[in-house]
KEZATI-705421 format. One record per residue (C-alpha): chain; y negated, x, z negated. Coordinates in steps of 0.2 Angstrom, whole numbers. Each point is the difference from the previous one (the first is absolute). Example, Ala and Ser with C-alpha at 12.3 -4.5 7.8 and 13.67 -1.06 7.14 Angstrom:
> A_22_62_-39
> A_-17_6_3
//
This chain:
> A_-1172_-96_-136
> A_18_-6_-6
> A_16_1_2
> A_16_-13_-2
> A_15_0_-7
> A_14_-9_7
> A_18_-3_-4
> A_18_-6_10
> A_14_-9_-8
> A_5_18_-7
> A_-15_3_-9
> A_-2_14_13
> A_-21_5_0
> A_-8_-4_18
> A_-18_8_-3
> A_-15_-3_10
> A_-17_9_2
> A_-16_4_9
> A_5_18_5
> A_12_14_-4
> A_-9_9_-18
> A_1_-20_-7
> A_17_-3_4
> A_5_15_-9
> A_-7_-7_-16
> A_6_-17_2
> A_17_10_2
> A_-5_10_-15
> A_-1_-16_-10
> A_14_-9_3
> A_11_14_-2
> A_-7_0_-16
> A_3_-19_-2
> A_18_0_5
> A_5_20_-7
> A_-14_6_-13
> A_16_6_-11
> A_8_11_15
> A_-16_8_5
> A_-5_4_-17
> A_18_8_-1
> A_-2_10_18
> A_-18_5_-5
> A_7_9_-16
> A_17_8_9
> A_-15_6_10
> A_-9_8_-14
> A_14_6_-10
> A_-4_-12_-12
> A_12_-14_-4
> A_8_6_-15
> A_-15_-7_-9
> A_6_-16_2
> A_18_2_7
> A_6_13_-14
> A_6_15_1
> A_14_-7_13
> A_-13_3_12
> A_-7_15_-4
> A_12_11_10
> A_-8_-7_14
> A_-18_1_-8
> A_3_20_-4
> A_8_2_20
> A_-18_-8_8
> A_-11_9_-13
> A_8_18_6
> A_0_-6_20
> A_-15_-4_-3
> A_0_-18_12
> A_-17_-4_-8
> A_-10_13_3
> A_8_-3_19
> A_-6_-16_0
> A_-16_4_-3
> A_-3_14_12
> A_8_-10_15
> A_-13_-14_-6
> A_-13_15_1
> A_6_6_16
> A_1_-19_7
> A_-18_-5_-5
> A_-6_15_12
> A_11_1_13
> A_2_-21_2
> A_-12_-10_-10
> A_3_-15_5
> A_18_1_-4
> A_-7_6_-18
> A_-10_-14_0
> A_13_-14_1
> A_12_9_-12
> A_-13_-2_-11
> A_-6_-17_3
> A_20_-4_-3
> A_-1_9_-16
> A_-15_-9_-4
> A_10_-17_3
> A_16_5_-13
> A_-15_3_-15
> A_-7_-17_6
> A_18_-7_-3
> A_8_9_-15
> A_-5_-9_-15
> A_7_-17_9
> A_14_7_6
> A_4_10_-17
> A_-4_-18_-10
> A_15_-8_11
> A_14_14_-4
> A_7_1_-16
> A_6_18_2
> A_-19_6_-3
> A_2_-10_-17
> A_18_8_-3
> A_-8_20_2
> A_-16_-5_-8
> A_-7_8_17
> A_-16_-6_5
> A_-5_2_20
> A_-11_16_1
> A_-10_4_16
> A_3_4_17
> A_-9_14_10
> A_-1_2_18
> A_13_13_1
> A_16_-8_-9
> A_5_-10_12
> A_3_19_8
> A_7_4_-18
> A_10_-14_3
> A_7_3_16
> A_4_18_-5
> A_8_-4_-14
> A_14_-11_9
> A_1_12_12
> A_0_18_-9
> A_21_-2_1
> A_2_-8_14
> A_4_17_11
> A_14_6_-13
> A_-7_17_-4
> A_13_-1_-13
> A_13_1_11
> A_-6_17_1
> A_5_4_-18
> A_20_-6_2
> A_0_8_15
> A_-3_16_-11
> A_14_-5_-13
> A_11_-4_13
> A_-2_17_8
> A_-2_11_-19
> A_18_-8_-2
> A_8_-2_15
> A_-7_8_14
> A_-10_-4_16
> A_15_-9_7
> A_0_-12_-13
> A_-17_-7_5
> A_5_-9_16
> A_14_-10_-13
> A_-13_-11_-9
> A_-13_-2_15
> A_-3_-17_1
> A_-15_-13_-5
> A_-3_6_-20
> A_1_-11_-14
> A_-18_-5_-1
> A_-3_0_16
> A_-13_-14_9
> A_5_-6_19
> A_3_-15_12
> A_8_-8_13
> A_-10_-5_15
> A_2_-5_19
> A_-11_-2_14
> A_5_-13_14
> A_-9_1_17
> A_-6_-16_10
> A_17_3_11
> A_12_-2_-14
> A_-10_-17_-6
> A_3_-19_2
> A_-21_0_3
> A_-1_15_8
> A_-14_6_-11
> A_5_15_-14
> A_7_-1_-19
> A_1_12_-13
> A_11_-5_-17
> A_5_9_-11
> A_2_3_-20
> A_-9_12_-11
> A_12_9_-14
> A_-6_5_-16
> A_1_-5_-18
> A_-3_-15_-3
> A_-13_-4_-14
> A_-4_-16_-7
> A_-14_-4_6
> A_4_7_17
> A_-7_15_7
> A_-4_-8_16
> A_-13_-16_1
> A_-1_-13_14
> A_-17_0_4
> A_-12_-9_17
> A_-18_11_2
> A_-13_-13_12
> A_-16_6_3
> A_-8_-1_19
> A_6_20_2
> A_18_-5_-2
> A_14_-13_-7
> A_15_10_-7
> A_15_-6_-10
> A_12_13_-7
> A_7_10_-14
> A_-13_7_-11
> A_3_12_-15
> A_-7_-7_-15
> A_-16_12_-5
> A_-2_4_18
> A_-15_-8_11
> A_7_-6_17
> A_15_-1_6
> A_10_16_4
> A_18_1_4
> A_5_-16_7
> A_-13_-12_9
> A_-5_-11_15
> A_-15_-4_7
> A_5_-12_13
> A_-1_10_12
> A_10_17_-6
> A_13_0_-13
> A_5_19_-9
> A_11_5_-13
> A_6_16_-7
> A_17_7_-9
> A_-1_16_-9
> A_4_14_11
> A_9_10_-14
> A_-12_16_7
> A_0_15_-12
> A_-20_2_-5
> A_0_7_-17
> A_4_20_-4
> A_6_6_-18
> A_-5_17_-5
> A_6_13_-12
> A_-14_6_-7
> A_-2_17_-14
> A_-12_-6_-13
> A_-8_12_-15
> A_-13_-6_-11
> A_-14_12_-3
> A_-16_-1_-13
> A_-7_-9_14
> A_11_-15_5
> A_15_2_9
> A_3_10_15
> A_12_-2_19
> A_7_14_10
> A_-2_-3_18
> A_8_4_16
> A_-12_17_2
> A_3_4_-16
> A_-13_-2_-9
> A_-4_-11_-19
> A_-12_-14_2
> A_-5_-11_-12
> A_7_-17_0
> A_-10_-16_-6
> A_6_-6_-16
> A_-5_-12_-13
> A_8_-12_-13
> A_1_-20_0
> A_5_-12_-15
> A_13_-15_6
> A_-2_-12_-13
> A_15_-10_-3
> A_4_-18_-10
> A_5_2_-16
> A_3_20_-1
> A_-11_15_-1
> A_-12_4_16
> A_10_14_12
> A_-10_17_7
> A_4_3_17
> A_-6_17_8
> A_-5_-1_16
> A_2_17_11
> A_-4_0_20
> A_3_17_10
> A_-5_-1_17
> A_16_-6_8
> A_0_-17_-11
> A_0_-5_-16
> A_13_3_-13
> A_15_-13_-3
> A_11_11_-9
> A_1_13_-12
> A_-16_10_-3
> A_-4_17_-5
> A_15_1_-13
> A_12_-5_14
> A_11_-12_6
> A_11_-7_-13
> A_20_7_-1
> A_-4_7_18
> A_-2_19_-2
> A_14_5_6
> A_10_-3_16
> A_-12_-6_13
> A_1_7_18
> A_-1_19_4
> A_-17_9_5
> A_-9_-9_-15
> A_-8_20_-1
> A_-6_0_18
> A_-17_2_1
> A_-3_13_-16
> A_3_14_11
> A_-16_10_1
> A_-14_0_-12
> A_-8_-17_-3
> A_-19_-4_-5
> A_-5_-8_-16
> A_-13_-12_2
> A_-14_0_-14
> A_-4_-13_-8
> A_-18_2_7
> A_8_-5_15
> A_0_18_6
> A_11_13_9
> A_7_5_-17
> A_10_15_0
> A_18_6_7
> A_14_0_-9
> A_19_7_4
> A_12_-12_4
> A_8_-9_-16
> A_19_2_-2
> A_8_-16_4
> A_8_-1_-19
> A_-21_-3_-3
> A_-6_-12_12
> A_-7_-13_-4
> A_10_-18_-1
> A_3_-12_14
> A_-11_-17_2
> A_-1_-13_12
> A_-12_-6_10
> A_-1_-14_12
> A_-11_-1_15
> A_-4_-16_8
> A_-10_-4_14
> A_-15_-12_-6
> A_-2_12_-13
> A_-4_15_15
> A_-6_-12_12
> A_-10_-12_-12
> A_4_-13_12
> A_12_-16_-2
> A_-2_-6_16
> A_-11_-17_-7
> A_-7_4_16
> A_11_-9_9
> A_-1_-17_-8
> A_-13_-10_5
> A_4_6_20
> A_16_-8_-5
> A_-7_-16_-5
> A_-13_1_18
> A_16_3_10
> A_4_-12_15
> A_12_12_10
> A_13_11_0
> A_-14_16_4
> A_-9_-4_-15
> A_15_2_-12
> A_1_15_8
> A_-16_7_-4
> A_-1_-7_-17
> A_15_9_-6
> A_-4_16_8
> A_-11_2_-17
> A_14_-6_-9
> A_3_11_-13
> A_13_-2_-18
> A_14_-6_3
> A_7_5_16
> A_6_-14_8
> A_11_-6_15
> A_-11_-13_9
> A_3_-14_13
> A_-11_-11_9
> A_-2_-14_13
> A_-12_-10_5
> A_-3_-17_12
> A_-3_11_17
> A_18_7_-3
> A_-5_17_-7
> A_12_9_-11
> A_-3_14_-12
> A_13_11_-9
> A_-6_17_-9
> A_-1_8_-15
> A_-18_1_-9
> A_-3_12_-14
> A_-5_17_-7
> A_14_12_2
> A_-6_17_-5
> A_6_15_12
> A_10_13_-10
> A_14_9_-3
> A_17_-7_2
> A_3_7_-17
> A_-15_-9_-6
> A_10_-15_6
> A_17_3_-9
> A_-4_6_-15
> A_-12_9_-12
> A_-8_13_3
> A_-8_17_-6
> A_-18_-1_-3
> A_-2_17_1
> A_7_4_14
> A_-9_-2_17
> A_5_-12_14
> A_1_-17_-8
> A_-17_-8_0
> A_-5_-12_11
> A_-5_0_17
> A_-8_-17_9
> A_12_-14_4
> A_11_-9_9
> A_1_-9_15
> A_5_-15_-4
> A_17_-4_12
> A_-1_-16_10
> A_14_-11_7
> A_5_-14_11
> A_13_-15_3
> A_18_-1_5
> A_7_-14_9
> A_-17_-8_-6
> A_2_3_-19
> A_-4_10_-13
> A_5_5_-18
> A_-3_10_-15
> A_8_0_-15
> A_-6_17_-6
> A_14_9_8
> A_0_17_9
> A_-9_-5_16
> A_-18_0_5
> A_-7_8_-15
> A_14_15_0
> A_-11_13_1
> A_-12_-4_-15
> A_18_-2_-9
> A_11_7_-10
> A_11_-13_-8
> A_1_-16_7
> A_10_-18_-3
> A_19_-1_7
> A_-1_-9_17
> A_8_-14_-4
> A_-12_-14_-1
> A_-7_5_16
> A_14_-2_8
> A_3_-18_-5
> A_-15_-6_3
> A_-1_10_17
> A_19_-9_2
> A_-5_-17_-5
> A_-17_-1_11
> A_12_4_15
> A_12_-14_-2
> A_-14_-12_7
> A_-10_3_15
> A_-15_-12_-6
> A_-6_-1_-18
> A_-12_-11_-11
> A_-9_1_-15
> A_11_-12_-9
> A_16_12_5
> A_-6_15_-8
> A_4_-7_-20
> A_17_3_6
> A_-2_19_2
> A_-10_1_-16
> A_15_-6_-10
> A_16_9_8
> A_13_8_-11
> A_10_10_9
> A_4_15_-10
> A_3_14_13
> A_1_16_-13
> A_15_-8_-8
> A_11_8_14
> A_4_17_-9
> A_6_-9_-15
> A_8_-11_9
> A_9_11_11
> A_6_9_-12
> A_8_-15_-11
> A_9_-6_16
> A_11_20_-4
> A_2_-3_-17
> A_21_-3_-7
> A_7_0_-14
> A_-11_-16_-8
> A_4_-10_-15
> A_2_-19_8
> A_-16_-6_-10
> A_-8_16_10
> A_7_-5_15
> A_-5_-16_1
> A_-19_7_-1
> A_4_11_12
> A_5_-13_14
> A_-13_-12_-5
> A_-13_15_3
> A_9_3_16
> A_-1_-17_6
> A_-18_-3_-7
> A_-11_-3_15
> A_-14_15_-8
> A_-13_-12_-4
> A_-9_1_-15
> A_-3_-18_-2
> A_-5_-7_-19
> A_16_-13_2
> A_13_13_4
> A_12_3_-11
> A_5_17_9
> A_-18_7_3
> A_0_0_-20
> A_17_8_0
> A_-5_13_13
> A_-14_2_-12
> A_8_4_-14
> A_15_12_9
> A_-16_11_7
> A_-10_-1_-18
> A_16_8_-6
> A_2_13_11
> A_-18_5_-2
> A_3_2_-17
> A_15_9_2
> A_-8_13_15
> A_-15_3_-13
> A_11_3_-14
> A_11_15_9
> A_-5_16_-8
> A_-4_6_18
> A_-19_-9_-4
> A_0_2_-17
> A_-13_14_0
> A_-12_-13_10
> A_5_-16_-12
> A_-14_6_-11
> A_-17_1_9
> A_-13_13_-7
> A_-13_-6_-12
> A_-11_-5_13
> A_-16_-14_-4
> A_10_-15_-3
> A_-8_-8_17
> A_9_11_11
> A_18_-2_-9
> A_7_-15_13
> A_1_12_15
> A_11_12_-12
> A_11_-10_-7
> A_19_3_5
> A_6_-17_2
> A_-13_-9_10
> A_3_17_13
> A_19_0_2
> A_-2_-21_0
> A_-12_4_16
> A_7_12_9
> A_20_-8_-3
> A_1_-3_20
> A_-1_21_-1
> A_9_4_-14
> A_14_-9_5
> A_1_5_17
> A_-5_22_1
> A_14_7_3
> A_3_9_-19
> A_-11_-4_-15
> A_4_15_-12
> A_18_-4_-3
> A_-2_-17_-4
> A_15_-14_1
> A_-11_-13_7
> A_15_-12_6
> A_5_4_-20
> A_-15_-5_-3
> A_0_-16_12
> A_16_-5_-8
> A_-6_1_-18
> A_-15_-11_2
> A_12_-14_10
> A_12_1_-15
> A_-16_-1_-12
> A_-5_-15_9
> A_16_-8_2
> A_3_0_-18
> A_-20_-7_-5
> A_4_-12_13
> A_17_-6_-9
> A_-8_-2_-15
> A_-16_-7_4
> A_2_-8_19
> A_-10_2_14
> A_-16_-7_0
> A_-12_3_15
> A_-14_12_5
> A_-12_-10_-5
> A_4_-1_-16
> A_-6_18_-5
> A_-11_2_16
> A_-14_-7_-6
> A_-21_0_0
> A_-8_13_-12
> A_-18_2_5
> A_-9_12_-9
> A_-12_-5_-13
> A_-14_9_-9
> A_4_-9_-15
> A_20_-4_1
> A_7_-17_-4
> A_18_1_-7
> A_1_-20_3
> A_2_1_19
> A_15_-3_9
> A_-3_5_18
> A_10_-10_13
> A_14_6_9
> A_-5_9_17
> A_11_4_16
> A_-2_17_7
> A_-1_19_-5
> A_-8_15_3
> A_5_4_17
> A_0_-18_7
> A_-12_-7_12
> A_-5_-12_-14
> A_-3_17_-14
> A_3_-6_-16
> A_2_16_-8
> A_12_4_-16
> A_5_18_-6
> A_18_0_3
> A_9_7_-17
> A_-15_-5_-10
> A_-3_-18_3
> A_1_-14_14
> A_-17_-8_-5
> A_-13_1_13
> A_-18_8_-5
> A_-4_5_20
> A_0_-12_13
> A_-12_-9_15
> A_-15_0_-11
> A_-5_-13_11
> A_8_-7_21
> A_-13_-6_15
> A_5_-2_16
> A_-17_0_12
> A_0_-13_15
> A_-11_7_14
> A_2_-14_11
> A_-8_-13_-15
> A_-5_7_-19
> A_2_-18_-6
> A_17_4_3
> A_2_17_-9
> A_11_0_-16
> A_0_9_-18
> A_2_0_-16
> A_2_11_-18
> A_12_0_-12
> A_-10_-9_-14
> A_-13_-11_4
> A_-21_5_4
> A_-3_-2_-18
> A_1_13_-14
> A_-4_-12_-13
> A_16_-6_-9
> A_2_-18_1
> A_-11_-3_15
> A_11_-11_13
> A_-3_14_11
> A_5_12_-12
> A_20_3_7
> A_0_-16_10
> A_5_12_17
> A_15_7_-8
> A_13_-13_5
> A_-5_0_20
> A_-1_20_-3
> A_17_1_-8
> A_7_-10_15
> A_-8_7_13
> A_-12_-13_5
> A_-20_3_2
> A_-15_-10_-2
> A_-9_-7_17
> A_-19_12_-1
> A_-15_-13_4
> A_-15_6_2
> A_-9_-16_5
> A_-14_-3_-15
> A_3_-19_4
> A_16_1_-4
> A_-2_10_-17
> A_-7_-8_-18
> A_-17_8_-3
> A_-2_6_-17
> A_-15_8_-6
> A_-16_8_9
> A_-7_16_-6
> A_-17_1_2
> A_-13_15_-2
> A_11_11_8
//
């Protein structure tokens, strides 16, 4: 039996095979061929284990996966899978099977393996799960959870509402669905773009899956068998955007080791032992690192342990006692009753922890289940029913297919809890915050024949808690409705719009200001007059740019914040959703327009930044906004020597190129990857990445798709085998 490996102008893999398990591990392979050095990365972050060959850079991240223990998840959902689904097990592992087959090659053409001294190791079944978990495991926020703590230790309550917006590390998407009314074929299209950080090579891979169950092309994650979020069969076309639905619960816990081990108080107030161990990280070029490892019955422990939560003892919310009333049981070590003891005075109790409760890590599920019905879909129905086991993340989903059928849902476990549970963390001992089932997943339909999601607060509302400002759904829900019919090849034009809706605050505001120095004045009427798109030529997007970076700095620096402009000594990992700046740079549209911010000048503060600029700008000139906006993608190994292109855009534009206003105008987050899906004929379907379908650097194909991708074009998809270049058939598979 065999399989073949074919190739488009774009380097872009077209895979063939005799049936579903085979195609896997040709996809296995040539994942390995074109990326050996990014899966070899994504299966260490997986296993905590990266500092061996990354340094001790990486092992912040390494210590955070150790204590969540996302391994050991994997593992048990791969367990759980093989029983409840084992054919799905079974292609997962015949996938894996296929990276082995692949590695060596693959490592022997990328010289970063040669840079670390790392040599591919194996994969099992379940890391593509590891995998998957491990890209995943922040994609909810939970640490949102812990500024909404600070926020509320420092200012109150009412301060919460202020910063609510999409957090700084924060993964989501734009996305619209267009029925066969609203089209020039009268057949469905979904578009739409993908926004995360963008990695070189790229987290999404352009993939075609033939065998006689099914022909799908789509948007595969490297590491990952099928084809998950963004496909089309050619009959049925889905795709997904991040629902922003709150699905991960932080706990206080009280900890207190004991001859045995360590020990939990629960709600009913009784000691139990929690499971703990201790793990080594081994790091390049230092000494290895213990970990301890402790899991109480909520989740496993992220911060602290049983000596506290560092430089957090004091101040936290009221009724940290409640609970201790009554006698409480001591569990032995046996496992036993034990024996009662009288309350303990609340100057003795034991020191905060936190743990983290997730579901796969409850449920032992990921939802794999759903991937190869994915793949066998051919209508709307079958979408349906395939991401009713969808499990991690929670996602919004749209589908069409050829028959006219449209799908718009949420898919995804939501646990059932208390609204606290929701908001912020929560007492292990006290009663009334475990989980109870889930959700319902809400489901939606069209307007006037469209619809969008751009993580905002809409469908998914009531899995949410914080969700993105509106704005980009209302441009693209404004731009679909200045044309009655639409095409495929009109959508590009949606993908790279610039209008700039949340600079209205600041700008209303500058149009009161008096009392300017001329050179200030002059940037204020050429911000007046600006048309408030953030284009990479425009001189005034990079002046607006600067005048907003200036007031961030200056609203972050007022001693109003001061107690939150330090974040706690949290795990390193977590420290981007704590940080001051990036929060008052988000939430600006807010800040600027309550009603009082604790006293602050904030048209003082408008008119100092316009002064600031105006005298940068005498000196120095304008430039344009695509002079500092530029491409960073992340890297596992950085590379000082690039020089990103200029981009048009910003973080609450259609086209998202996200900076963090007051810290820097590069761009690290952004459409990860853009596909418009033609119902009426696939051949006619567009995408592309921002790179190229190769993660080997100097392939052809390596960044080859970053010019169309910085200006907005997309590559035709083919999936015609006459058309495409054979290259290799992979036999004994």
């Amino acid at each position: 039996m065999t399989g073949e490996i074919f190739r488009d102008a774009w380097g872009i893999p077209h895979l063939r095979a005799d049936d579903a398990r085979q195609l896997a591990r040709v996809q296995g392979r040539v994942t390995a061929l074109d990326r050996a050095w990014q899966l070899e990365v994504e299966r260490h972050r997986s296993q905590g284990t990266s500092a061996s060959f990354l340094g001790a850079e990486a092992l912040p991240w390494d210590r955070f996966v150790r204590r969540a223990r996302l391994d050991d998840t994997a593992r048990r959902c791969f367990a759980e899978l093989e029983g409840r689904d084992p054919e799905t097990a079974e292609w997962v592992r015949a996938y894996a099977d296929g990276v082995n087959e692949g590695l060596a090659e693959g490592a022997g053409r990328t010289p970063e393996f040669t840079r670390t001294g790392l040599a591919p190791g194996r994969w099992e079944p379940w890391t593509p799960l590891g995998v998957w978990l491990g890209i995943h495991i922040l994609f909810a926020g939970f640490p949102a959870k812990l500024w909404r703590e600070q926020v509320v230790r420092h200012l109150g309550a009412d301060a919460v509402a202020l910063f609510a917006t999409d957090g700084p590390a924060t993964s989501g998407s734009n996305g619209w669905l267009v029925s066969g009314e609203r089209t020039v074929t009268g057949r469905p299209i979904i578009a739409g773009d993908p926004h995360r950080f963008i990695e070189e090579p790229g987290v999404y891979q352009q993939i075609h899956l033939s065998c006689p169950e099914f022909d799908v092309v789509g948007l595969a994650v490297p590491g990952i068998p099928g084809i998950a979020h963004f496909g089309h069969t050619g009959t049925v076309a889905w795709a997904i955007t991040n629902a922003m639905a709150d699905y991960q619960d932080l706990y206080r816990e009280r900890l207190r080791r004991t001859g045995a081990g360590v020990e939990a108080l629960g709600p009913d107030g009784v000691w139990r032992r929690a499971a703990r161990h201790t793990e080594v990280v081994e790091v390049a070029g230092e000494e290895p690192v213990e970990v301890e490892v402790i899991e109480t019955e909520r989740g496993p422990v992220v911060i602290g342990g049983p000596e506290g939560l560092p430089d957090l003892q004091e101040g936290f919310s009221e009724g940290l006692s409640e609970g201790f009333g009554g006698a409480e049981r001591i569990d032995g070590a046996d496992g036993t009753e034990g024996s009662e003891e009288p309350p303990v005075p609340l100057d003795d109790d034991p020191p905060l922890a936190i743990t983290l409760r997730y579901p796969p890590r409850v449920t032992s599920d990921l939802g794999f289940s759903a991937l190869l019905p994915l793949l066998r879909a051919r209508r709307v129905a079958d979408v349906d029913r395939a991401v009713d086991l969808w499990a991690e993340p929670v996602n919004v989903v749209q589908a069409a297919d050829t028959e006219g059928g449209l799908l718009h849902r949420v898919a995804g476990t939501v646990p059932v809890r208390a609204e606290a549970n929701r908001v912020r963390l929560v007492p292990a001992w006290e009663p009334g915050h475990d989980w109870r089932g889930r959700h319902e997943t809400p489901r939606g339909g069209l307007t006037d024949g469209v619809a969008a999601m751009a993580n905002q607060r809409g469908l998914a509302a009531p899995l949410g808690v914080e969700f993105a400002p509106p704005h980009r759904a209302d441009r693209i829900t404004a731009l679909l409705g200045e044309k009655e019919r639409w095409s495929a090849a009109d959508m590009p034009a949606i993908h790279m719009d610039t209008q700039l809706a949340s600079a209205a605050p600041l700008l209303d505001m500058l149009a009161a200001l008096d009392g300017l120095t001329p050179e200030a004045d002059r940037v204020r009427r050429t911000l007046l007059a600006w048309d408030r798109r953030m284009d990479a030529s425009s001189a005034a997007a990079a002046v607006y740019a600067a005048v907003r970076a200036a007031v961030v700095r200056g609203l972050a620096a007022h001693p109003a914040f001061a107690a939150l402009s330090v974040p706690p000594a949290y795990p390193e990992v977590l420290l981007p959703w704590l940080a001051l700046l990036p929060r008052v740079g988000f939430a600006l549209e807010h800040l600027l327009r309550t009603e009082e911010l604790y006293g602050i000048d904030r048209a003082g503060t408008l008119r100092a930044a316009v002064e600031e600029v105006a005298a940068r700008s005498t000196a120095a000139g304008h430039g344009t906004w695509g002079d500092t906006h530029r491409l960073a993608p992340w890297r596992a190994l950085p590379d000082p020597s690039y020089d990103g292109p200029g981009l048009s855009g910003d973080h609450d534009c259609v086209l998202c190129t996200s900076t963090v206003p007051g810290l820097t105008d590069l761009s690290a987050r952004g459409p990860a990857a853009r596909y418009v899906w033609d119902l009426a004929d696939r051949e006619a379907s567009l995408w592309v990445v921002p790179l190229g379908a190769s993660g080997v650097p100097g392939s052809p194909h390596h960044r080859d798709q970053l010019p169309l991708w910085r200006a907005g074009d997309l590559v035709p998809v083919v999936t015609d085998f006459t058309k495409l270049e054979k290259e290799s058939d992979v036999r004994g598979v």
